[in-house]
N, CA, C and O atoms as CSV, one atom per row, in Angstrom:
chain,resi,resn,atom,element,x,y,z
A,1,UNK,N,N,-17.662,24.503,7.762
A,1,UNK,CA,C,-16.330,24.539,7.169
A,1,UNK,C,C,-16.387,25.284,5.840
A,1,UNK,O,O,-17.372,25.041,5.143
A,2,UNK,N,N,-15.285,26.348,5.272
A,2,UNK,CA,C,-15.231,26.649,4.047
A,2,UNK,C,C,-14.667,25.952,3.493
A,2,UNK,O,O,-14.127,24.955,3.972
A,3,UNK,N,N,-14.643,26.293,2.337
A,3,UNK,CA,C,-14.454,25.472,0.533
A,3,UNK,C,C,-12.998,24.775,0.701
A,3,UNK,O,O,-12.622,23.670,0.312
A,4,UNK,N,N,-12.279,25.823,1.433
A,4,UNK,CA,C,-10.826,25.697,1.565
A,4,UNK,C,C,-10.456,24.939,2.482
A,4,UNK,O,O,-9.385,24.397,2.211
A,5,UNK,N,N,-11.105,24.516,3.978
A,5,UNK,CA,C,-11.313,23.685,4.798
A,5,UNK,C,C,-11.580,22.094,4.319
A,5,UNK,O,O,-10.896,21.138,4.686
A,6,UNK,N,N,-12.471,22.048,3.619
A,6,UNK,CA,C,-12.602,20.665,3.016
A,6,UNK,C,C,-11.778,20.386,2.035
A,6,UNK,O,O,-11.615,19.209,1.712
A,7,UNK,N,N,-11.216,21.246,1.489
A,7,UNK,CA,C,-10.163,21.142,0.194
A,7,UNK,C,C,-9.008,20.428,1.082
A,7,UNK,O,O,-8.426,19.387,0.776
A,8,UNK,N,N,-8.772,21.312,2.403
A,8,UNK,CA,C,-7.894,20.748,2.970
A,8,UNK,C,C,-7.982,19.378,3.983
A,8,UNK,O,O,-7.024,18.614,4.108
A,9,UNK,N,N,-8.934,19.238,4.499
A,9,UNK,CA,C,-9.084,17.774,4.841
A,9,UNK,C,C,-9.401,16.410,3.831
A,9,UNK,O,O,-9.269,15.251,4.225
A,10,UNK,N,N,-9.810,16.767,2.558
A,10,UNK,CA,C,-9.830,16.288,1.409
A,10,UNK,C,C,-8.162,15.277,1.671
A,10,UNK,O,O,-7.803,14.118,1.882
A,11,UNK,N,N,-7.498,16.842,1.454
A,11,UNK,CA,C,-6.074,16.514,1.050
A,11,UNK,C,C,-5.397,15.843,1.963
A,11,UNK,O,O,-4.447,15.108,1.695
A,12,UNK,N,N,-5.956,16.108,3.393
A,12,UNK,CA,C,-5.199,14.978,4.258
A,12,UNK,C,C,-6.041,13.497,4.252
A,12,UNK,O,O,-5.329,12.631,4.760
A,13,UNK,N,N,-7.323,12.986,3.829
A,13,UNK,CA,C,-7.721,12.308,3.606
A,13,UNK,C,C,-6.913,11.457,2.353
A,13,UNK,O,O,-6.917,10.226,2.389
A,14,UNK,N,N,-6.329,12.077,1.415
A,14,UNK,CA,C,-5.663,11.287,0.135
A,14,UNK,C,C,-4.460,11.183,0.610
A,14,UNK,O,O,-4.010,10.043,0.491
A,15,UNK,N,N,-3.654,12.052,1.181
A,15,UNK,CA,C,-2.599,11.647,1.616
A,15,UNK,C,C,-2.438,10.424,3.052
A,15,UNK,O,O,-1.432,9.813,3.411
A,16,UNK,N,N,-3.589,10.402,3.525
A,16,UNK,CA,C,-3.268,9.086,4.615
A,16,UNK,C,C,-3.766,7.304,4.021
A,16,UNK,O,O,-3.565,6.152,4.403
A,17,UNK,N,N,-4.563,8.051,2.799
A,17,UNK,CA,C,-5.221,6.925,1.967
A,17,UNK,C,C,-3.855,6.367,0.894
A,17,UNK,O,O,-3.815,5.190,0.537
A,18,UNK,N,N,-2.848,7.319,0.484
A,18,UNK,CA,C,-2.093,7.155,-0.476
A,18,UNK,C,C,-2.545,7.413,-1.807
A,18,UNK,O,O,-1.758,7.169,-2.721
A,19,UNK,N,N,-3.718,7.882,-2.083
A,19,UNK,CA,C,-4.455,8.613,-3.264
A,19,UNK,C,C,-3.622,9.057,-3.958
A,19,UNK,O,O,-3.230,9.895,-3.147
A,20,UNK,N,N,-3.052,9.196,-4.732
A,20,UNK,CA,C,-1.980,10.140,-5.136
A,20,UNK,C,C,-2.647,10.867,-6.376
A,20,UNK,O,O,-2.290,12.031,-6.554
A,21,UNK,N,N,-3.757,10.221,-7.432
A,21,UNK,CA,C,-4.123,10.837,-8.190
A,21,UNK,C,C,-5.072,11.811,-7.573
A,21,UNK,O,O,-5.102,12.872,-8.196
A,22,UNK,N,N,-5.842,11.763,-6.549
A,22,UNK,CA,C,-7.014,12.737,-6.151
A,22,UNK,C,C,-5.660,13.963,-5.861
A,22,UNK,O,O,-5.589,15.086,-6.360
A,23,UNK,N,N,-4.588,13.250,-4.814
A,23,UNK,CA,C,-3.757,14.619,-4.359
A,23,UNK,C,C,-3.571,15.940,-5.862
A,23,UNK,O,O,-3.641,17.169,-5.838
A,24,UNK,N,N,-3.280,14.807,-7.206
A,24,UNK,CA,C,-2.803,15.757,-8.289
A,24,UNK,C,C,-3.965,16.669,-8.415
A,24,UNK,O,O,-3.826,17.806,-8.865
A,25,UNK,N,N,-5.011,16.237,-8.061
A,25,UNK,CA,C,-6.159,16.706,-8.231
A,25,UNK,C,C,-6.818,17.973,-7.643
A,25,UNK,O,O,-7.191,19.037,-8.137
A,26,UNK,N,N,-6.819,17.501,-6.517
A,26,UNK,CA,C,-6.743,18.297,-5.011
A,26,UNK,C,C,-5.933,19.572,-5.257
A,26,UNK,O,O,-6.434,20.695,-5.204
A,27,UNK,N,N,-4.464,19.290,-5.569
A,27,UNK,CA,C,-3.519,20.857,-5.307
A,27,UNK,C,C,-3.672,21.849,-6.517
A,27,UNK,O,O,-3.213,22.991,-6.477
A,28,UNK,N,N,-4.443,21.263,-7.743
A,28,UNK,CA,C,-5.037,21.696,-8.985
A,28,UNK,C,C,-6.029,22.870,-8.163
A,28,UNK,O,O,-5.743,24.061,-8.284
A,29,UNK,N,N,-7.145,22.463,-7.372
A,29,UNK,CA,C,-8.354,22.911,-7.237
A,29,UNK,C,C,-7.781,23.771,-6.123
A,29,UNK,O,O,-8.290,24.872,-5.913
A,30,UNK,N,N,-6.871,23.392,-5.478
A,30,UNK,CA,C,-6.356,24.511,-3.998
A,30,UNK,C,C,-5.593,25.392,-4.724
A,30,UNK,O,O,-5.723,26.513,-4.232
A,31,UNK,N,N,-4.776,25.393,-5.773
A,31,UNK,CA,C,-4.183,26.490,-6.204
A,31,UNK,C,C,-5.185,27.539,-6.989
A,31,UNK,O,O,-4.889,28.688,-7.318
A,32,UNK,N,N,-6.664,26.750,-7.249
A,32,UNK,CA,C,-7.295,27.672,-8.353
A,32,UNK,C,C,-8.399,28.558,-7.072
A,32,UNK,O,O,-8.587,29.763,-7.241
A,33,UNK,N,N,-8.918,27.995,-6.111
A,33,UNK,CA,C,-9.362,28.633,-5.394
A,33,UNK,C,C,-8.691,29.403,-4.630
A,33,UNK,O,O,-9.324,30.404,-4.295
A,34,UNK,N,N,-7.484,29.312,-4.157
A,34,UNK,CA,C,-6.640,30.510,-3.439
A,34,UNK,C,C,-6.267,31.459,-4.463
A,34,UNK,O,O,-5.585,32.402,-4.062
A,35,UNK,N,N,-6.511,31.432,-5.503
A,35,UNK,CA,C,-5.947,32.618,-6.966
A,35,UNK,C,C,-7.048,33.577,-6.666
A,35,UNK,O,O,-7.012,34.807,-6.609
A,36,UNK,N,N,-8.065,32.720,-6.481
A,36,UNK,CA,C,-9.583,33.552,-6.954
A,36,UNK,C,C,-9.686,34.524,-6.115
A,36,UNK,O,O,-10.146,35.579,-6.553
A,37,UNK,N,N,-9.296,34.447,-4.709
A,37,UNK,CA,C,-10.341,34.922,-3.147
A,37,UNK,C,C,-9.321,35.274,-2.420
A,37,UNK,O,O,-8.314,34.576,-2.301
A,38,UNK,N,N,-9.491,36.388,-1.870
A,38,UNK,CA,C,-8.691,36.505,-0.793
A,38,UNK,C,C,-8.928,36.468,0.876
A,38,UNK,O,O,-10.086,36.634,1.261
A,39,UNK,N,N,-8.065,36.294,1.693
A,39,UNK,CA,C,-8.585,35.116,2.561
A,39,UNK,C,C,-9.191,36.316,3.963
A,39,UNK,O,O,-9.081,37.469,3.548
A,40,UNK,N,N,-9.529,36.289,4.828
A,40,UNK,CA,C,-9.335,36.853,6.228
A,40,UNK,C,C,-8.430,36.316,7.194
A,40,UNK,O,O,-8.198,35.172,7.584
A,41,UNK,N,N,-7.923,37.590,7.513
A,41,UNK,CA,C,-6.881,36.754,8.937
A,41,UNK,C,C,-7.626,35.606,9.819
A,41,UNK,O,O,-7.063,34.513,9.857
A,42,UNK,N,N,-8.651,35.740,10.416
A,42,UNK,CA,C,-9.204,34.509,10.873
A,42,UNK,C,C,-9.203,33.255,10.588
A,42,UNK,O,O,-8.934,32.273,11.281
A,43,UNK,N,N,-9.751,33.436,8.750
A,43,UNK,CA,C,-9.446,32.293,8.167
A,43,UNK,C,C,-8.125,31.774,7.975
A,43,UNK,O,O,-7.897,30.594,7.708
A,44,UNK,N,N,-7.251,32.672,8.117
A,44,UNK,CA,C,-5.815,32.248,7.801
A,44,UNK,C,C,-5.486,31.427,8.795
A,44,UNK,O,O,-5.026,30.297,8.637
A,45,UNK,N,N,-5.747,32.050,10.014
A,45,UNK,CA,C,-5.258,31.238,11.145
A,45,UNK,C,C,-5.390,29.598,11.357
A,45,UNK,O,O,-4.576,28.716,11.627
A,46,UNK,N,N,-6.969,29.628,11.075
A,46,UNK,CA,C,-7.701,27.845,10.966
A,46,UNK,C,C,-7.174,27.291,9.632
A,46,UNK,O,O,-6.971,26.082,9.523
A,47,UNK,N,N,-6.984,27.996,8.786
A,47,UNK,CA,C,-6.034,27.060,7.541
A,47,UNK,C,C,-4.502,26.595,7.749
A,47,UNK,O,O,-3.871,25.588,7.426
A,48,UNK,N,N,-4.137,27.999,8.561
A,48,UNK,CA,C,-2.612,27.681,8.532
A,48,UNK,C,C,-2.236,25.869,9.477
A,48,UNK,O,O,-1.492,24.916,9.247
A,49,UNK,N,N,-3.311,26.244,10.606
A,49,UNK,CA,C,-2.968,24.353,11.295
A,49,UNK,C,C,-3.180,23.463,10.162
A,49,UNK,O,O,-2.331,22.610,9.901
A,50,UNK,N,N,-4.585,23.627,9.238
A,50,UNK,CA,C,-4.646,22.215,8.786
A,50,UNK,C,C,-3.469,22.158,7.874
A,50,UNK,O,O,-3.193,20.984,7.628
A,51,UNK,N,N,-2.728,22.954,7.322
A,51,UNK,CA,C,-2.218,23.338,6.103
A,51,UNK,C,C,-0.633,22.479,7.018
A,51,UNK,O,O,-0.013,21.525,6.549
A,52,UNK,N,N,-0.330,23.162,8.323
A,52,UNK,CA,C,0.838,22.536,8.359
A,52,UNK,C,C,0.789,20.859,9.059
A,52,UNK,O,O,1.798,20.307,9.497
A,53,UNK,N,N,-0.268,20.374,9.049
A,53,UNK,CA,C,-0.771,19.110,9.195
A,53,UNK,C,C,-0.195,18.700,8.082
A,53,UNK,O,O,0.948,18.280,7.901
A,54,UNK,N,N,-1.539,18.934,6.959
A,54,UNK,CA,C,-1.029,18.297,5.526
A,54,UNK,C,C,0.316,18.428,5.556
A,54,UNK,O,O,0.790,17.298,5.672
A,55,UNK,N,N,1.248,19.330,5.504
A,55,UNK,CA,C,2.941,19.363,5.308
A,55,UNK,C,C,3.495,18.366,5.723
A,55,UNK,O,O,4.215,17.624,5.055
A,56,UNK,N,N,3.158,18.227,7.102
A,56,UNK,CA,C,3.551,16.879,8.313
A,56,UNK,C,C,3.367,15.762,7.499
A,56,UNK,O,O,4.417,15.133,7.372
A,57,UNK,N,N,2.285,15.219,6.817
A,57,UNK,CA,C,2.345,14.161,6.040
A,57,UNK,C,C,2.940,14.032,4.993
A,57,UNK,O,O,3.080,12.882,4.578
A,58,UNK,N,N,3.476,15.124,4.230
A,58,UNK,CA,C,3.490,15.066,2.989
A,58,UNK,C,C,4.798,14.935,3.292
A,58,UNK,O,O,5.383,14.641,2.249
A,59,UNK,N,N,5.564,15.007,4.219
A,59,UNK,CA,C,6.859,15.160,4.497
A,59,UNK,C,C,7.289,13.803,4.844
A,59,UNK,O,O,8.272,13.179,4.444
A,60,UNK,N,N,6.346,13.457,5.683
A,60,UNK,CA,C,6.019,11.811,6.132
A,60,UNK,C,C,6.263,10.758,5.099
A,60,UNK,O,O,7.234,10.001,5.082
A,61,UNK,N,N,5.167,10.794,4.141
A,61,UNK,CA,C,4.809,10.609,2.452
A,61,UNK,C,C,6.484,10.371,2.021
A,61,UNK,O,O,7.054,9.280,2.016
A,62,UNK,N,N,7.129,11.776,1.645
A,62,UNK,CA,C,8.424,11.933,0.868
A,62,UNK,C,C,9.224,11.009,1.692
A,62,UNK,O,O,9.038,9.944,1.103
A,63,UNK,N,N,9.818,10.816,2.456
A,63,UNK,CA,C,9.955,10.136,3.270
A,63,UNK,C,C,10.625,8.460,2.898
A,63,UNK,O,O,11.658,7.870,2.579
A,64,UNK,N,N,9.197,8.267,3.209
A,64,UNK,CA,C,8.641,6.274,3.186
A,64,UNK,C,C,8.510,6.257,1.450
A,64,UNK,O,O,8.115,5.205,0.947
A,65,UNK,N,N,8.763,7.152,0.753
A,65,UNK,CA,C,8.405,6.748,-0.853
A,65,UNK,C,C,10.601,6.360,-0.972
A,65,UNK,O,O,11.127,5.432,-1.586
A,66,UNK,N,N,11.262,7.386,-0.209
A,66,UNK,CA,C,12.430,7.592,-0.461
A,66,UNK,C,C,13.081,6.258,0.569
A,66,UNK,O,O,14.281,6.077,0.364
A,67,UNK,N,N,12.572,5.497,1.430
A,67,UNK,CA,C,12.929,4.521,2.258
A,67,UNK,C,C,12.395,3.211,1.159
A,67,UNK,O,O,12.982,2.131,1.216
A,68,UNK,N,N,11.628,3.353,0.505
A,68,UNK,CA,C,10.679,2.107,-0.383
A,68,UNK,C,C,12.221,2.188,-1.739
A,68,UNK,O,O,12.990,1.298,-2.102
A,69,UNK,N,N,12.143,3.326,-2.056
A,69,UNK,CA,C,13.246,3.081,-3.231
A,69,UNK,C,C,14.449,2.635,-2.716
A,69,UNK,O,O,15.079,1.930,-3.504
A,70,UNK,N,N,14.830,2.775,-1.922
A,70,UNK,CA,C,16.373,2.283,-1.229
A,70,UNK,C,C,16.134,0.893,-0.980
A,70,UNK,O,O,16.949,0.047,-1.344
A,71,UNK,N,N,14.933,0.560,-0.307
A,71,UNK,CA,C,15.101,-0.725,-0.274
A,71,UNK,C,C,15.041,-1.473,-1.576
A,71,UNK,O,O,15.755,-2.474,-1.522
A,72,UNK,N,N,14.385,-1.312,-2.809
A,72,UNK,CA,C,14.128,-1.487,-3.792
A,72,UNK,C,C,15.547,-2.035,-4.846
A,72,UNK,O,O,15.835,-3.051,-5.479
A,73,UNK,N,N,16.205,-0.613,-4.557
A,73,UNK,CA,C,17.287,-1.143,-4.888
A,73,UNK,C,C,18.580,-1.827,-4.179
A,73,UNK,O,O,19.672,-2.019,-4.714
A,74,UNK,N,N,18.215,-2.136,-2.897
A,74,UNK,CA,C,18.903,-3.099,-2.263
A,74,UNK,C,C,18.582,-4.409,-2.964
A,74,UNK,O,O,19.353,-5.200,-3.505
A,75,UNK,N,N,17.244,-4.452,-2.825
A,75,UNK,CA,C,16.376,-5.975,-3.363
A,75,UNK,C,C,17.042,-6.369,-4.354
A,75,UNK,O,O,17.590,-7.471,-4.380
A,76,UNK,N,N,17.081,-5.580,-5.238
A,76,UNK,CA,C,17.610,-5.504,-7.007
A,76,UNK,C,C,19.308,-5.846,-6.983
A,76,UNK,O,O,19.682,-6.809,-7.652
A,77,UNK,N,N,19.714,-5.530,-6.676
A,77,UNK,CA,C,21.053,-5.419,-6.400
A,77,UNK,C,C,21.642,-6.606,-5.599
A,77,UNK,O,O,22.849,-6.797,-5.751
A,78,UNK,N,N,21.117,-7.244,-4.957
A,78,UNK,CA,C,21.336,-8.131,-3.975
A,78,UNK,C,C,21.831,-9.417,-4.808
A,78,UNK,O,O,21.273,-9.782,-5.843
A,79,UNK,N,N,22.864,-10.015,-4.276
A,79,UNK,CA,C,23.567,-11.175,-5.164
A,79,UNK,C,C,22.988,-12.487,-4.144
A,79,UNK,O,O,23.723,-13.475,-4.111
A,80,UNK,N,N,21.992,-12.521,-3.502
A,80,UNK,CA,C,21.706,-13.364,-2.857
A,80,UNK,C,C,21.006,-13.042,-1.301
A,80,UNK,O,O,21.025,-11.857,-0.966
A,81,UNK,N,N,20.577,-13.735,-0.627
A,81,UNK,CA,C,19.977,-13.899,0.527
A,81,UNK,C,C,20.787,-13.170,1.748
A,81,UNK,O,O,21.662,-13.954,2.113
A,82,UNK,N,N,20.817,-12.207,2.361
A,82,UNK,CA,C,21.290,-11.636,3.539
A,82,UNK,C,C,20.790,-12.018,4.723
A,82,UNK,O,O,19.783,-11.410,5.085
A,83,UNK,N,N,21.277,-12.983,5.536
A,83,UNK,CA,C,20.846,-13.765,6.974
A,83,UNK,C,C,22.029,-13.306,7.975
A,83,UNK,O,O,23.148,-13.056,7.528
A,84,UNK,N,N,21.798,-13.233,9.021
A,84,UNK,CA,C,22.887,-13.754,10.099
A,84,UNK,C,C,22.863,-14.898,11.110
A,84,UNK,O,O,21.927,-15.538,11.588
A,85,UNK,N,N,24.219,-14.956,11.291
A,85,UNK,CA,C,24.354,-16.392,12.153
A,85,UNK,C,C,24.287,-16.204,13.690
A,85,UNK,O,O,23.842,-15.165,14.177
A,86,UNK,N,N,24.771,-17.305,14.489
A,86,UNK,CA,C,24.116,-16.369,16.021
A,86,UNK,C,C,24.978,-15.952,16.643
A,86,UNK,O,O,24.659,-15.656,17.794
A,87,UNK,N,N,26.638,-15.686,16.199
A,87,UNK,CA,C,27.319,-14.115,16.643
A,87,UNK,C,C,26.772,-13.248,15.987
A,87,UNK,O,O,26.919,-12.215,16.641
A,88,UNK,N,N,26.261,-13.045,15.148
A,88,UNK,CA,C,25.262,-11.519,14.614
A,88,UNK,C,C,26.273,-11.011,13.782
A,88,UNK,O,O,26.371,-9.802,13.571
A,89,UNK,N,N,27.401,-12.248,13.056
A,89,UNK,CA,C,27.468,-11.786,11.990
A,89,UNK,C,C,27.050,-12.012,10.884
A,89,UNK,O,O,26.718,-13.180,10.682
A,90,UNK,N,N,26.873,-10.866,9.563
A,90,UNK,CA,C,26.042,-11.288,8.294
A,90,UNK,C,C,26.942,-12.266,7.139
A,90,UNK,O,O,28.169,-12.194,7.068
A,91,UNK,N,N,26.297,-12.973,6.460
A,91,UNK,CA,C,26.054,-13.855,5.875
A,91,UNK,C,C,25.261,-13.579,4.459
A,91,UNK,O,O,24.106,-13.180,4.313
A,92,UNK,N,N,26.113,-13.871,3.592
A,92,UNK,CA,C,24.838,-14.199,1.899
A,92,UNK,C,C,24.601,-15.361,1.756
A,92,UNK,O,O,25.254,-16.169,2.417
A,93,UNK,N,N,23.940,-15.655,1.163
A,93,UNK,CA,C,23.554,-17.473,0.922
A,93,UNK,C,C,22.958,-16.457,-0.672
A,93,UNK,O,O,22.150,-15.574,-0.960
A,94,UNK,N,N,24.236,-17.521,-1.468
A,94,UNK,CA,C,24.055,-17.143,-2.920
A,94,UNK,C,C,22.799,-17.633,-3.536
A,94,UNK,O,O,22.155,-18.665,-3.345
A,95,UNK,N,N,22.671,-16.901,-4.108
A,95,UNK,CA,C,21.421,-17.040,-5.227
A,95,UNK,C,C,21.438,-17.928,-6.303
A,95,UNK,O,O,22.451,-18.151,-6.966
A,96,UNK,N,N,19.874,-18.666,-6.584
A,96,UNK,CA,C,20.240,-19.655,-7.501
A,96,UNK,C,C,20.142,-19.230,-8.758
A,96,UNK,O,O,19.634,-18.110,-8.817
A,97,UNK,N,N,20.536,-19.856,-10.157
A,97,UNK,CA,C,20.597,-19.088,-10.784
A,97,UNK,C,C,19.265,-19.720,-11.233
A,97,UNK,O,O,18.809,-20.767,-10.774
A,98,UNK,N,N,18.375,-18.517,-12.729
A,98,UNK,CA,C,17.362,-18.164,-12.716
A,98,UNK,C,C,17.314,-19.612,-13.525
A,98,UNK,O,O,18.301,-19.962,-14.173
A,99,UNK,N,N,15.795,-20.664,-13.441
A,99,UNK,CA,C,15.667,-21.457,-14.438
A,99,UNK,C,C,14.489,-20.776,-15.311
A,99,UNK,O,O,13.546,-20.018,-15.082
A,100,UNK,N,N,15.142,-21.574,-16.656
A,100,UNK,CA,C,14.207,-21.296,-17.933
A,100,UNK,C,C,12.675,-21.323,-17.600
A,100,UNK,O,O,11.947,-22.218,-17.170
A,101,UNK,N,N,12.524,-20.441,-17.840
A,101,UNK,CA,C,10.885,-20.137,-17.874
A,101,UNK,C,C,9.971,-21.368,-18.747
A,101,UNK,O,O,10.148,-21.340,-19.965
A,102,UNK,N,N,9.072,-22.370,-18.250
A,102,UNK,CA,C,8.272,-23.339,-19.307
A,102,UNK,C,C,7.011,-22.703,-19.623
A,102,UNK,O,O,6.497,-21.703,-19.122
A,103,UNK,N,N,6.574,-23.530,-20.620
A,103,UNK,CA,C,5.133,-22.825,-20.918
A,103,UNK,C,C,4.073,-24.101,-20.777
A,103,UNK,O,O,4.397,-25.211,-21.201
A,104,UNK,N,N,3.370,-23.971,-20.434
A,104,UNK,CA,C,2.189,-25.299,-19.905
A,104,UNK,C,C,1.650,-25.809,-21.094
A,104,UNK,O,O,0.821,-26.718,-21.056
């Protein structure tokens, strides 16, 4: 494998791990080695799959980060418990209010 090959399975390795600091890391070192060298069509070809792999995830990634914040602020926002009953309609069951925090 070349330099750029492992750079790029690197990068799908952090992105299925959720690494996010190696990724900052990673696209640092892929932008400085593609500056340097220029590539061969051959090589282009075997980069271009892994390359639109990585995309596939990273797209994946954007995604589930943008499904995590929505729910987030559902959570936040929520005036209470969301259940349904067994016509399958929804239901809140209010929230209690917060008690004073003690100290031991």
């Amino acid at each position: 494998m070349t330099e750029l090959e492992d750079l790029l399975a690197a990068t799908r390795a952090a992105l299925l791990s959720g690494d996010l600091e190696a990724l900052v890391a990673l696209s640092e070192t892929l932008e400085a080695v593609l500056a340097g060298k220029p590539l061969a069509p051959a090589e282009l070809v075997r980069l271009r799959a892994r390359a639109a792999e990585n995309a596939r995830l990273i797209a994946a990634a954007a995604r589930g980060v943008r499904a995590a914040s929505r729910r987030m602020a559902e959570v936040t926002a929520a005036q209470g418990l969301v259940t349904y009953d067994a016509a399958g309609r929804r239901d809140i069951v209010p929230a209690l209010p917060a008690l004073p925090m003690r100290r031991a």
